[in-house]
Gaussian input, Z-matrix of N, CA and C with variables (Angstrom, degrees):
# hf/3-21g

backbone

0 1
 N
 C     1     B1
 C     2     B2     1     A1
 N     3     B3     2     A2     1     D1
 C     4     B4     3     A3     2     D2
 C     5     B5     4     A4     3     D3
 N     6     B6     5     A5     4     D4
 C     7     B7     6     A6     5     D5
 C     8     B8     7     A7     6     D6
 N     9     B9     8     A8     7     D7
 C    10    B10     9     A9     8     D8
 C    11    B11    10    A10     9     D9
 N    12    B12    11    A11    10    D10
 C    13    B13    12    A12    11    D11
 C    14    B14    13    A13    12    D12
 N    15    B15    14    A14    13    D13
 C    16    B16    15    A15    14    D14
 C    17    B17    16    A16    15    D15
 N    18    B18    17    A17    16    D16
 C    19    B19    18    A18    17    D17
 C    20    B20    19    A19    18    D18
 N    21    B21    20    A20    19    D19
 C    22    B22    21    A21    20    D20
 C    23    B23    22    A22    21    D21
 N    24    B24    23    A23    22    D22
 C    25    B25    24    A24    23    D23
 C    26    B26    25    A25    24    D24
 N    27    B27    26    A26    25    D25
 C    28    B28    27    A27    26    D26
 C    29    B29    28    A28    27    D27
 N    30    B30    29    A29    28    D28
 C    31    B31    30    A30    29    D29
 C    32    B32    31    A31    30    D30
 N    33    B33    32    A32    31    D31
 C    34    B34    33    A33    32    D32
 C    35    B35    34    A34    33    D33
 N    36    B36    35    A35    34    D34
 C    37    B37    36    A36    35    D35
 C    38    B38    37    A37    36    D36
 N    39    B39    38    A38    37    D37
 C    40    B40    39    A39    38    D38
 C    41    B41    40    A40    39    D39
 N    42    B42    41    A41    40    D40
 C    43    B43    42    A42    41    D41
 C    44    B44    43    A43    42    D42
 N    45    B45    44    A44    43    D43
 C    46    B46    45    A45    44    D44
 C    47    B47    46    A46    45    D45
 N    48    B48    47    A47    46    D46
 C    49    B49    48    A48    47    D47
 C    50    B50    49    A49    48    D48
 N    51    B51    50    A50    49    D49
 C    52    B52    51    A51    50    D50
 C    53    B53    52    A52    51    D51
 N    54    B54    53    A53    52    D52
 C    55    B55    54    A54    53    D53
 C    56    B56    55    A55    54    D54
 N    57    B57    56    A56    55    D55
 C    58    B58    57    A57    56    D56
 C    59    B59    58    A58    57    D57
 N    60    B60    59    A59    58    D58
 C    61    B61    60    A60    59    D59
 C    62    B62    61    A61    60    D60
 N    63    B63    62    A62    61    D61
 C    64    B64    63    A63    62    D62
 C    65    B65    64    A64    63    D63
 N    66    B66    65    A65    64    D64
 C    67    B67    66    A66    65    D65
 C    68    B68    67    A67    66    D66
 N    69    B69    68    A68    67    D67
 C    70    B70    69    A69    68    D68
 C    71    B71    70    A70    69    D69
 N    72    B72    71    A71    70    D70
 C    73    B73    72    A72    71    D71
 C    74    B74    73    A73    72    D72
 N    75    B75    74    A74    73    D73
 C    76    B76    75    A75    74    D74
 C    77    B77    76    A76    75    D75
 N    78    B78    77    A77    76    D76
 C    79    B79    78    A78    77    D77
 C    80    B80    79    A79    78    D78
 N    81    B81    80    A80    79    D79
 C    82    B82    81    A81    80    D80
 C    83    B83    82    A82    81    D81
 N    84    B84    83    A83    82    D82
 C    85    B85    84    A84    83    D83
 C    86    B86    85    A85    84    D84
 N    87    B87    86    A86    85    D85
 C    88    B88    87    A87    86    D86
 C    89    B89    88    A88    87    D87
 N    90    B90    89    A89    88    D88
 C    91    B91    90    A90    89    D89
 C    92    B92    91    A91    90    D90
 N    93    B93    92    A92    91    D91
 C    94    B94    93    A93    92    D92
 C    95    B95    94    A94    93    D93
 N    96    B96    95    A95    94    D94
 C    97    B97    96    A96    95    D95
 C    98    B98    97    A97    96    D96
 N    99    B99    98    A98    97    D97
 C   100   B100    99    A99    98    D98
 C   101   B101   100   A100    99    D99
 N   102   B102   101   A101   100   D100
 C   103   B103   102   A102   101   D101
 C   104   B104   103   A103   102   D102
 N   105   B105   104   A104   103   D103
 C   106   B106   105   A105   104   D104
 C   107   B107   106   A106   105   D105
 N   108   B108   107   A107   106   D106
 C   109   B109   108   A108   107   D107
 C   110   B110   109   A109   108   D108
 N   111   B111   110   A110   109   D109
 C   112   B112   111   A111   110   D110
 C   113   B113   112   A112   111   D111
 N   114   B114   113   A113   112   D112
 C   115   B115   114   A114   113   D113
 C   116   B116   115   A115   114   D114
 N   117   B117   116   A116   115   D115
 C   118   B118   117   A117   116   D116
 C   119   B119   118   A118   117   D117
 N   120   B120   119   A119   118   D118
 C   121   B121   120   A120   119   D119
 C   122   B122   121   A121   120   D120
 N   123   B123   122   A122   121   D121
 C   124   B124   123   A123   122   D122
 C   125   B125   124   A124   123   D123
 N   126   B126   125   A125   124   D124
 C   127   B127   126   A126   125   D125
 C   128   B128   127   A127   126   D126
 N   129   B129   128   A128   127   D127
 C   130   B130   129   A129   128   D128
 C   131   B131   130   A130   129   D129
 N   132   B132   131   A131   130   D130
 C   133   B133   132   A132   131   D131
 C   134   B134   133   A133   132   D132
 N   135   B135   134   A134   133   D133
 C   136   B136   135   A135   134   D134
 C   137   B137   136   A136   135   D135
 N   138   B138   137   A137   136   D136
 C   139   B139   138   A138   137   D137
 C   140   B140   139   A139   138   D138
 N   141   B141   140   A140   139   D139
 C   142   B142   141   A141   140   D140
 C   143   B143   142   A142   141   D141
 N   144   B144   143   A143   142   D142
 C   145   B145   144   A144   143   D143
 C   146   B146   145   A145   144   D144
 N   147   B147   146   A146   145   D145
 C   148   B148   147   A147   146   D146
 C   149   B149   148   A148   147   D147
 N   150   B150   149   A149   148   D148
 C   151   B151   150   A150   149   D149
 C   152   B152   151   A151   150   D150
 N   153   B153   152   A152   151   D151
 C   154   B154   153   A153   152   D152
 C   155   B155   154   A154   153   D153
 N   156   B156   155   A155   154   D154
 C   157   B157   156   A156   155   D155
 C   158   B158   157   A157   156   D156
 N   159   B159   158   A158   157   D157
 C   160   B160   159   A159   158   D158
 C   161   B161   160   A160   159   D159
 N   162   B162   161   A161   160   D160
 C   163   B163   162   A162   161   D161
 C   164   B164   163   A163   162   D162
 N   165   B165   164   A164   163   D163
 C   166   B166   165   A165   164   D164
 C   167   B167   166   A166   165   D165
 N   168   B168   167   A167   166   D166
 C   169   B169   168   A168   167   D167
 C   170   B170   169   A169   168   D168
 N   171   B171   170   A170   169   D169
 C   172   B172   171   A171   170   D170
 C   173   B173   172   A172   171   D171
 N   174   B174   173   A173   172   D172
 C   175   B175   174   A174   173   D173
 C   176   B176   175   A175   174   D174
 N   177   B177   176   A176   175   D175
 C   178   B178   177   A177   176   D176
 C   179   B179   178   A178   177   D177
 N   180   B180   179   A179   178   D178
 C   181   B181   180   A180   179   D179
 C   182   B182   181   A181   180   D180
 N   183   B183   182   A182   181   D181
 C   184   B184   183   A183   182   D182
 C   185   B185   184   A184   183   D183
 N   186   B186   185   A185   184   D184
 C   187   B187   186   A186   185   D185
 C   188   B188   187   A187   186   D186
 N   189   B189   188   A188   187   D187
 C   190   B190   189   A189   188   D188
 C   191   B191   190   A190   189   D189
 N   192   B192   191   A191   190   D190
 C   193   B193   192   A192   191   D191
 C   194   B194   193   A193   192   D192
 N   195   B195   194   A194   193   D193
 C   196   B196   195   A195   194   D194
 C   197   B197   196   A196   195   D195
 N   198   B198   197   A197   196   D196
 C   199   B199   198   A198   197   D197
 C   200   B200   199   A199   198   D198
 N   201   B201   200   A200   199   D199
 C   202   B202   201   A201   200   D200
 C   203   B203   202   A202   201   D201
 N   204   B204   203   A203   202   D202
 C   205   B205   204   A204   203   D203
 C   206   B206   205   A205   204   D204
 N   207   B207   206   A206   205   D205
 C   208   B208   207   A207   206   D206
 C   209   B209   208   A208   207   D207
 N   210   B210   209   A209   208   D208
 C   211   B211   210   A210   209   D209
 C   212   B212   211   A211   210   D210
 N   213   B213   212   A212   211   D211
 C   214   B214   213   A213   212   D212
 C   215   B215   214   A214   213   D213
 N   216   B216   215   A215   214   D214
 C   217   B217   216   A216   215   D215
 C   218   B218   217   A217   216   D216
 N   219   B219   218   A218   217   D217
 C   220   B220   219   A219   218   D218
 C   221   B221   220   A220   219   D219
 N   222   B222   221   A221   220   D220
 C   223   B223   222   A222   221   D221
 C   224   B224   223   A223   222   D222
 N   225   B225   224   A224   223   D223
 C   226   B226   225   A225   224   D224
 C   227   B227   226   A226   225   D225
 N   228   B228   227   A227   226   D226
 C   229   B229   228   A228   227   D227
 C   230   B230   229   A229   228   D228
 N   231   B231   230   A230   229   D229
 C   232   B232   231   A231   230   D230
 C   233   B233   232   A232   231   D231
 N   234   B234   233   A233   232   D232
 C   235   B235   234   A234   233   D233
 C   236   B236   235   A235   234   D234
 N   237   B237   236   A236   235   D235
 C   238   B238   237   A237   236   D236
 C   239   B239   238   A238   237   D237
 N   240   B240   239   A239   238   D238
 C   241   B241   240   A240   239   D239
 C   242   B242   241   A241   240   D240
 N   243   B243   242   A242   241   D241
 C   244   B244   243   A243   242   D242
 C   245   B245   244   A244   243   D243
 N   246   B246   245   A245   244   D244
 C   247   B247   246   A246   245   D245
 C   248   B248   247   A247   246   D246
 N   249   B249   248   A248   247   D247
 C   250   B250   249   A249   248   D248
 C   251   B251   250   A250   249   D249
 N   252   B252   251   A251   250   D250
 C   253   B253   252   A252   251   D251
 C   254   B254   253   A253   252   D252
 N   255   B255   254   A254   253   D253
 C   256   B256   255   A255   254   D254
 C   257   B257   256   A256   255   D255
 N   258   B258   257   A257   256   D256
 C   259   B259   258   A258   257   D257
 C   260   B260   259   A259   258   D258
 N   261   B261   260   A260   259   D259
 C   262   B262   261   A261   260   D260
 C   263   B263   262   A262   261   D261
 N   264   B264   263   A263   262   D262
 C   265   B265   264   A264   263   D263
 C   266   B266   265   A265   264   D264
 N   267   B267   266   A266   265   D265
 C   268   B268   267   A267   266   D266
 C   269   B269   268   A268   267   D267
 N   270   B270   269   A269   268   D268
 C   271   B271   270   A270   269   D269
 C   272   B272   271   A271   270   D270
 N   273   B273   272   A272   271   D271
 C   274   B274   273   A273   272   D272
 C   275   B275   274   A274   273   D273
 N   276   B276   275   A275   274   D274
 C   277   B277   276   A276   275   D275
 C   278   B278   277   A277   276   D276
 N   279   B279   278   A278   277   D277
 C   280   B280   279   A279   278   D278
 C   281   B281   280   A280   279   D279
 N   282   B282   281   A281   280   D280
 C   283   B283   282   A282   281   D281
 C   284   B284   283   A283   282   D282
 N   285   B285   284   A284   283   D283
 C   286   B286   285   A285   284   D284
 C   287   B287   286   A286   285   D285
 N   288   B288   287   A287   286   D286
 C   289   B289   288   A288   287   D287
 C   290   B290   289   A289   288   D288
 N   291   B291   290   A290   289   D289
 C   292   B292   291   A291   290   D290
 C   293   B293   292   A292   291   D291
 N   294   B294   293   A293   292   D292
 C   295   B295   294   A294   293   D293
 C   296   B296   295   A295   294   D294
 N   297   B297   296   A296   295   D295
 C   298   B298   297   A297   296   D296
 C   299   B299   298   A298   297   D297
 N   300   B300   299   A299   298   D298
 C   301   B301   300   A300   299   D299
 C   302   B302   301   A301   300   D300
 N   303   B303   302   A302   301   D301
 C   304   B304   303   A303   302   D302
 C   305   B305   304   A304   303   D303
 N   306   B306   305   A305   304   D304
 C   307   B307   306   A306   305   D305
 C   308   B308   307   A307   306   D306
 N   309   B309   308   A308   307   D307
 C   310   B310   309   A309   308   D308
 C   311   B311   310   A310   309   D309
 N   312   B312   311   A311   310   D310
 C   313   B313   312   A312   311   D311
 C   314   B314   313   A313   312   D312
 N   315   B315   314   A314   313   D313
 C   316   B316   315   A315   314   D314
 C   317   B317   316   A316   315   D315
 N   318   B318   317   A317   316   D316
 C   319   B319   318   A318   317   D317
 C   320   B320   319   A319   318   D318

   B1=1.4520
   B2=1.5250
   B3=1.5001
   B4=1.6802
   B5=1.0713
   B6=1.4261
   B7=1.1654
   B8=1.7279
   B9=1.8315
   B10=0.8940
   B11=1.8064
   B12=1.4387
   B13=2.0401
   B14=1.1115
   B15=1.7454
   B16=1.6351
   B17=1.6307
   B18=1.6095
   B19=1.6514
   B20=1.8521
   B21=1.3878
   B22=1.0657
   B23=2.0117
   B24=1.1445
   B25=2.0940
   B26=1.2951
   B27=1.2939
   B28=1.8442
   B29=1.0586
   B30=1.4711
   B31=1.4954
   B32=1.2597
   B33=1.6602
   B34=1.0973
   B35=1.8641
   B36=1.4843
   B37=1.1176
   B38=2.2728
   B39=0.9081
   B40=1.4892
   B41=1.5903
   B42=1.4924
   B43=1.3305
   B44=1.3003
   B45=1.4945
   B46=1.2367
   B47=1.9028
   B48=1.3198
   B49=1.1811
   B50=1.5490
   B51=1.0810
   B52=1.9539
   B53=1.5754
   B54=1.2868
   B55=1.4549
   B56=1.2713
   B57=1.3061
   B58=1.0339
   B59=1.8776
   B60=1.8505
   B61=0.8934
   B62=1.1540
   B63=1.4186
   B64=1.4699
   B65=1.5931
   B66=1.7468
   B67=1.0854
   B68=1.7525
   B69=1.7828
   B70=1.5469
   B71=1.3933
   B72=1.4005
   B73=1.9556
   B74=1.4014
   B75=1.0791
   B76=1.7354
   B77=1.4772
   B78=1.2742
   B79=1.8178
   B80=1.5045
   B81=1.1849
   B82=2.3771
   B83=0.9208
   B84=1.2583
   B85=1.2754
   B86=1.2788
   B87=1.3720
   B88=1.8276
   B89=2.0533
   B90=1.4953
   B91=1.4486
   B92=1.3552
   B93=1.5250
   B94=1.3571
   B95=1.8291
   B96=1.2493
   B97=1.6264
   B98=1.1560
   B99=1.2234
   B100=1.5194
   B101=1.3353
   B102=2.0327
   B103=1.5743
   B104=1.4748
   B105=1.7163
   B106=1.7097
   B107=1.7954
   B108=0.9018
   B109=1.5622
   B110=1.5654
   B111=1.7985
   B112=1.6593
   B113=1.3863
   B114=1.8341
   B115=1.5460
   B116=2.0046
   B117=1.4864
   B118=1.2641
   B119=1.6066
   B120=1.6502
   B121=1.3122
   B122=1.5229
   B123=1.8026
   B124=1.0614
   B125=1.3180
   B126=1.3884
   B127=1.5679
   B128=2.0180
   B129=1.5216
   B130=1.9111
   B131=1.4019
   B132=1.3587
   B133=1.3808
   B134=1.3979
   B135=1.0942
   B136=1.5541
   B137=1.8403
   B138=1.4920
   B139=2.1492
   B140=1.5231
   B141=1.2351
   B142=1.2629
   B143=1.9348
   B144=1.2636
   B145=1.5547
   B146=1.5414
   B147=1.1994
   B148=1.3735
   B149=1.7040
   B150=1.3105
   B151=1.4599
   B152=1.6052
   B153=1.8366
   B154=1.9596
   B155=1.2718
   B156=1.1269
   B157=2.1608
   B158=1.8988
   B159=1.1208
   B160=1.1383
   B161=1.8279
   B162=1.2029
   B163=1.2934
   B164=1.2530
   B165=1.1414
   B166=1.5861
   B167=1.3868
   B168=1.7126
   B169=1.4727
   B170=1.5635
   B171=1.4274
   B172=1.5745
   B173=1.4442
   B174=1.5878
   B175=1.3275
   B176=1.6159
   B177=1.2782
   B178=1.5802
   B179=1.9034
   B180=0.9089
   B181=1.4372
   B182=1.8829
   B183=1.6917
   B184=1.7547
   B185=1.3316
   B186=1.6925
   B187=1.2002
   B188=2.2626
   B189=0.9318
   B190=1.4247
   B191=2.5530
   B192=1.4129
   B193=1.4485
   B194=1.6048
   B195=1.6087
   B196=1.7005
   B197=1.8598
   B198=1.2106
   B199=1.6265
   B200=1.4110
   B201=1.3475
   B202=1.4590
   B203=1.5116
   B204=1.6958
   B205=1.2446
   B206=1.3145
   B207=1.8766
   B208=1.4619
   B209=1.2115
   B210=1.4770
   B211=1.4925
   B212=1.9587
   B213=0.7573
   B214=1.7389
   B215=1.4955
   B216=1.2512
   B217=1.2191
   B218=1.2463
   B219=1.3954
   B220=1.3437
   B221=2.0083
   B222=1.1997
   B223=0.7687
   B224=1.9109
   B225=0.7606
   B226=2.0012
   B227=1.6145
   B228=1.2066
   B229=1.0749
   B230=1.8707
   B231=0.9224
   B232=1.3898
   B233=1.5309
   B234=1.0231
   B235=1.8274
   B236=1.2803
   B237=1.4217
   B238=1.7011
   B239=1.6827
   B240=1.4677
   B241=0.9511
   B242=1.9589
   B243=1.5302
   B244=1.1874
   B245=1.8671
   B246=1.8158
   B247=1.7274
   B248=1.5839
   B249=1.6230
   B250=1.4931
   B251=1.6876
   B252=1.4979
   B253=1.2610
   B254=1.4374
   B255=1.2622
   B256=1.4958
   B257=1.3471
   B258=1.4743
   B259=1.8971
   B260=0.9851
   B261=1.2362
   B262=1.2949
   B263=1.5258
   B264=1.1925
   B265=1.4301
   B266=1.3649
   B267=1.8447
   B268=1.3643
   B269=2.0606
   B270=0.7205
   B271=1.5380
   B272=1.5453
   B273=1.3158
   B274=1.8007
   B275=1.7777
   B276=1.2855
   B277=1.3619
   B278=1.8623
   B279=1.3029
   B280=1.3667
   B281=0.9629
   B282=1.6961
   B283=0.9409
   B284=1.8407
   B285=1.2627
   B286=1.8749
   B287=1.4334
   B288=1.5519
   B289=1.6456
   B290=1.5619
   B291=1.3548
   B292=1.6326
   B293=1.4214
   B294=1.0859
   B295=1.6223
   B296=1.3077
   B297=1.3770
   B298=1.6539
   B299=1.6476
   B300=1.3349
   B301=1.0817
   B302=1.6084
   B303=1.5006
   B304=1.1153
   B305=1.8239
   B306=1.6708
   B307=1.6200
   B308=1.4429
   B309=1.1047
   B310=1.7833
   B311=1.3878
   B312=1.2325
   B313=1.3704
   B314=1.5810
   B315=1.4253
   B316=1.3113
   B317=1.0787
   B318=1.5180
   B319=1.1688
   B320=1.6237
   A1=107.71
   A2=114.05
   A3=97.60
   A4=142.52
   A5=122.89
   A6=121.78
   A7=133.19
   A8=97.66
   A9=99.81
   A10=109.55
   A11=101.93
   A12=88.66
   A13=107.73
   A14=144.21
   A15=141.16
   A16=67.67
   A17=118.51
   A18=139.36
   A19=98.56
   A20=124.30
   A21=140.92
   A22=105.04
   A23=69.10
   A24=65.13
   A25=82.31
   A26=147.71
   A27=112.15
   A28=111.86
   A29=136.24
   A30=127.04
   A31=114.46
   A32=123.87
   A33=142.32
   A34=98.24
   A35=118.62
   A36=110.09
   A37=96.12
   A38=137.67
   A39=152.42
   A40=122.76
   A41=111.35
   A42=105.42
   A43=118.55
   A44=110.49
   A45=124.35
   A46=112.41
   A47=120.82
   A48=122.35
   A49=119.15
   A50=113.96
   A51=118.31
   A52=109.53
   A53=116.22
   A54=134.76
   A55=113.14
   A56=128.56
   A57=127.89
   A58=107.03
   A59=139.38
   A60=116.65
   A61=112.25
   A62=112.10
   A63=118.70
   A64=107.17
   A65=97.40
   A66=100.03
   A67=121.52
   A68=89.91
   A69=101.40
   A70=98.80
   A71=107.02
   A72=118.61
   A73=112.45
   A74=134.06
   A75=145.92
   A76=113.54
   A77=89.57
   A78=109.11
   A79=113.61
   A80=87.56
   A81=84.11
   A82=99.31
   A83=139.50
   A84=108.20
   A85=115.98
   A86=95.38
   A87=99.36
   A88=110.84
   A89=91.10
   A90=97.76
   A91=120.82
   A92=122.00
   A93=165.28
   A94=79.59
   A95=101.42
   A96=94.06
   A97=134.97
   A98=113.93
   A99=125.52
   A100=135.71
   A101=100.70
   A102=112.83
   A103=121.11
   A104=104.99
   A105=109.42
   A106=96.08
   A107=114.74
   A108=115.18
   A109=125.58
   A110=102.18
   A111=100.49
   A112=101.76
   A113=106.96
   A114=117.65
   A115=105.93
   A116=106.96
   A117=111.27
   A118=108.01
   A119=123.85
   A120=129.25
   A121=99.60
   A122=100.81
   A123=99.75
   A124=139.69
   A125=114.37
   A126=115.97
   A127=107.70
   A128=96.83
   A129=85.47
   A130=80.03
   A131=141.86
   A132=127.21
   A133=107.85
   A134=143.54
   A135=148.96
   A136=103.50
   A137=89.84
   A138=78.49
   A139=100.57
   A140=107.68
   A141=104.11
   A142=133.48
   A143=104.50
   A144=139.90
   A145=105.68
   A146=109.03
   A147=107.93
   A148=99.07
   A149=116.39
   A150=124.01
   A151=108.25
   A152=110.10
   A153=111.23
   A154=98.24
   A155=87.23
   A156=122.61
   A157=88.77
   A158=121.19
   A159=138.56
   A160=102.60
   A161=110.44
   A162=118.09
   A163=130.75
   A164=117.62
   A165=138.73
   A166=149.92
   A167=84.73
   A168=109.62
   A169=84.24
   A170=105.22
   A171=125.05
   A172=114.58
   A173=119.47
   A174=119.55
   A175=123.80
   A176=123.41
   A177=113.34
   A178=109.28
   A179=79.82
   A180=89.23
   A181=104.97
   A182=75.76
   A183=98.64
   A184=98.34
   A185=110.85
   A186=90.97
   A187=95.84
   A188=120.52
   A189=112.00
   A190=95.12
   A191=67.53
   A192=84.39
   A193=91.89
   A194=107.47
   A195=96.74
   A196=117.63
   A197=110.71
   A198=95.42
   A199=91.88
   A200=137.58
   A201=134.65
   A202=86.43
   A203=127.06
   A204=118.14
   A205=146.31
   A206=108.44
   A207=103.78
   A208=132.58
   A209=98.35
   A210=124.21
   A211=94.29
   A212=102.62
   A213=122.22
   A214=108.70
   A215=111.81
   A216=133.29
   A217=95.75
   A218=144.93
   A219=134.07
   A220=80.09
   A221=138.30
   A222=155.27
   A223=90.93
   A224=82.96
   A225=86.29
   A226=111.04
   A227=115.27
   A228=116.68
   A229=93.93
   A230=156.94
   A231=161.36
   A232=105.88
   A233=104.87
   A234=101.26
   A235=117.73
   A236=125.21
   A237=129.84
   A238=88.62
   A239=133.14
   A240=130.21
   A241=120.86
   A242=107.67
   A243=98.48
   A244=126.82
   A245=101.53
   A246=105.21
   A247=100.44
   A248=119.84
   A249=113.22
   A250=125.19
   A251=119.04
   A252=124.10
   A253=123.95
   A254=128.81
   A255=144.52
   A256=113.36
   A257=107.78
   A258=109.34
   A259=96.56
   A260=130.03
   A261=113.78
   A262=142.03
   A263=108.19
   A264=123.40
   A265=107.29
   A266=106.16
   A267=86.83
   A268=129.05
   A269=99.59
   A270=106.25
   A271=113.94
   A272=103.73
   A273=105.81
   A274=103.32
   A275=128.00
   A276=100.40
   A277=90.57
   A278=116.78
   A279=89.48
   A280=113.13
   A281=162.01
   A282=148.08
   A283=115.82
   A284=97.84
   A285=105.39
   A286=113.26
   A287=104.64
   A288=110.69
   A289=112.58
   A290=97.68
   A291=94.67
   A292=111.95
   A293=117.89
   A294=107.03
   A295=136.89
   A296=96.29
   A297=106.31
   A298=97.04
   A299=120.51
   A300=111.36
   A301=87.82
   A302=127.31
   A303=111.04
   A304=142.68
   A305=84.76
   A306=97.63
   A307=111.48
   A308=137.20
   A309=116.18
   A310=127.56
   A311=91.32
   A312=86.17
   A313=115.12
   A314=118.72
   A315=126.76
   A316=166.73
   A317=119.53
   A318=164.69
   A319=95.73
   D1=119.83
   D2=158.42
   D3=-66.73
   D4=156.32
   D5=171.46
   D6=-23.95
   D7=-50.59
   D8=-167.04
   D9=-77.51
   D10=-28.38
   D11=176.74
   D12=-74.61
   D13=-18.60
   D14=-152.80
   D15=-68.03
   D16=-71.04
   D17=-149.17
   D18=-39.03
   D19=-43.11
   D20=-177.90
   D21=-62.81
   D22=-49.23
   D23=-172.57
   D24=-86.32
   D25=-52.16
   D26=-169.88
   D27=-60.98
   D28=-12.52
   D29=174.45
   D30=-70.54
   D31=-42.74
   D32=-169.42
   D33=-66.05
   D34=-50.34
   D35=-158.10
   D36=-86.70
   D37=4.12
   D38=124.94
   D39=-33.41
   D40=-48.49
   D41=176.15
   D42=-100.07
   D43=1.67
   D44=167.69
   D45=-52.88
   D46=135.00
   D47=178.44
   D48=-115.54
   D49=111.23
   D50=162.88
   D51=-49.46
   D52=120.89
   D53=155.88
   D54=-94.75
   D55=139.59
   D56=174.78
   D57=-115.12
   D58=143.86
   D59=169.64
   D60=-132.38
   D61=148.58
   D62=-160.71
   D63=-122.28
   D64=80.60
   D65=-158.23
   D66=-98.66
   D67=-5.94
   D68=-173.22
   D69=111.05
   D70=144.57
   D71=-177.17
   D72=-67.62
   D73=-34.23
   D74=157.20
   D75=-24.99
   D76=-75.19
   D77=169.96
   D78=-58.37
   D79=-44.59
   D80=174.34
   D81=-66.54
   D82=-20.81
   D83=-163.38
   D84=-112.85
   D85=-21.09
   D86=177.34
   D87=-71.77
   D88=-29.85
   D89=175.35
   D90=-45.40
   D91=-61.52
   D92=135.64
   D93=-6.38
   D94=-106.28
   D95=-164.89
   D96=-37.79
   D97=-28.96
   D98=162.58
   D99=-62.74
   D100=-32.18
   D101=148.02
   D102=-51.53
   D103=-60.16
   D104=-176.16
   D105=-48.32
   D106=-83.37
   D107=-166.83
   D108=-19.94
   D109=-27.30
   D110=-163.26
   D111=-114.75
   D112=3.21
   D113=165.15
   D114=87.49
   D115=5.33
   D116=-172.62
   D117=-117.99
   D118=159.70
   D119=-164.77
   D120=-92.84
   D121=136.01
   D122=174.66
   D123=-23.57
   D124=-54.16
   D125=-168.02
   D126=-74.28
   D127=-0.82
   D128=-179.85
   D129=-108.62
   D130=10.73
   D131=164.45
   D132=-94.85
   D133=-12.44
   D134=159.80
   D135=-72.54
   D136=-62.94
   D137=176.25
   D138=-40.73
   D139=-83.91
   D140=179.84
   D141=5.27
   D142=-67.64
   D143=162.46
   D144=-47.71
   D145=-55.06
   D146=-158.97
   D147=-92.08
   D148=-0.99
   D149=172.93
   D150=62.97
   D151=36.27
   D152=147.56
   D153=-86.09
   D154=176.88
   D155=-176.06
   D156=-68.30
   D157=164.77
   D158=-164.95
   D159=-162.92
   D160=110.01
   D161=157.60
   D162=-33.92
   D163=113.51
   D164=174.12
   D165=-68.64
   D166=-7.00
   D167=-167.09
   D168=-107.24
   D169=145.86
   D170=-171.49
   D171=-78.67
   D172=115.34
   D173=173.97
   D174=-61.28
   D175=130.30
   D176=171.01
   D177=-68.36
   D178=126.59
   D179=-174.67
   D180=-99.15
   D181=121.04
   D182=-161.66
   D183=-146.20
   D184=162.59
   D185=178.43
   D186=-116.21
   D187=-157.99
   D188=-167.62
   D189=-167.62
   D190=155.09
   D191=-155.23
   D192=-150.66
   D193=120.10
   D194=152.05
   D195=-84.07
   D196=-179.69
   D197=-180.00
   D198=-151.55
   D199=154.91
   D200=-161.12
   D201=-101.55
   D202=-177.42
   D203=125.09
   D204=-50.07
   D205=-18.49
   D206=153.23
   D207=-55.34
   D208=-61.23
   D209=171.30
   D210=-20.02
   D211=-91.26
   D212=179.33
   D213=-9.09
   D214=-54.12
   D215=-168.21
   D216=-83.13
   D217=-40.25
   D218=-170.92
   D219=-77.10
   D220=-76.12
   D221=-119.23
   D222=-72.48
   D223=-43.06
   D224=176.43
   D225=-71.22
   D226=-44.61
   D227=-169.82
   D228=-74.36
   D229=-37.18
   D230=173.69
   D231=-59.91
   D232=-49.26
   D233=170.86
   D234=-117.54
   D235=28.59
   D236=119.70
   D237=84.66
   D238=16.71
   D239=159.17
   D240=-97.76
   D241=172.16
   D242=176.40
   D243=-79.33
   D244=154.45
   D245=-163.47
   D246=-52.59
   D247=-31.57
   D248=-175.19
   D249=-78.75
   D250=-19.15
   D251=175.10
   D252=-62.31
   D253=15.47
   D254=178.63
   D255=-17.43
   D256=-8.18
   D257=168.42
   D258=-89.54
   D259=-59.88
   D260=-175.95
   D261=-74.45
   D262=-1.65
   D263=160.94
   D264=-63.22
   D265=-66.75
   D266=-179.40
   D267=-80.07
   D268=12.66
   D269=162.51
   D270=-77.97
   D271=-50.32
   D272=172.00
   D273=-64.38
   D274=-38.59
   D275=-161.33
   D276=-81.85
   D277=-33.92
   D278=179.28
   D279=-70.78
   D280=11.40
   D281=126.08
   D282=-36.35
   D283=-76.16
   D284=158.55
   D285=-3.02
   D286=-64.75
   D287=178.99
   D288=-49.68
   D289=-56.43
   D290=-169.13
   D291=-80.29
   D292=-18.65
   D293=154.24
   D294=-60.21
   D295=-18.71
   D296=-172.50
   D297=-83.69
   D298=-42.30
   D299=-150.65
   D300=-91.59
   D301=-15.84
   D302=169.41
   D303=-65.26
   D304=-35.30
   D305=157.32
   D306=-76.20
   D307=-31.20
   D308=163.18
   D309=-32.29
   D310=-38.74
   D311=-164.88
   D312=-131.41
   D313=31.43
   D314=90.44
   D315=-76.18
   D316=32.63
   D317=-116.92
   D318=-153.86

């Protein structure tokens, strides 16, 4: 890609604007479920709805978390590694995840 179209779509994605909707927890949530179900992220399940274009190219489906520098610090101290190894923190908590969901459902 050249320079000059990347420059074109970062402009484009600049004038792009965040909406936020405050639609009531019912609606979040049914929205939300209706994303999980069709394997797509909420906000291309609202385009969707609202009948815009929706991206075609396949999301990695991940999940995402901010973490403070506390966070960190709780987070090291829980898996007994050091505050600077931040790979390996988060490798253990995503382990965490799949443990959790692994005892569910042996449960």
């Amino acid at each position: 890609m050249t320079t000059n179209r990347k420059w074109e779509k970062e402009k484009k994605a600049v004038k792009a604007v965040q909406i936020a909707f405050d639609v009531g927890d019912e609606v979040n949530r049914q929205i939300r479920l209706e994303a999980l179900e069709q394997g797509i992220n909420p906000p291309d399940r609202i385009r969707q709805i609202l009948g815009l274009p929706v991206n075609s190219k396949p999301v990695r489906p991940r999940l995402s978390i901010s973490l403070s520098d506390d966070d960190f610090v709780i987070l090291a101290s829980k898996f007994g590694v050091t505050l600077d190894d931040r790979l390996k923190i988060r490798q253990l908590a995503a382990e965490t995840l799949i443990a959790h969901l692994d005892a569910d459902e042996s449960e």
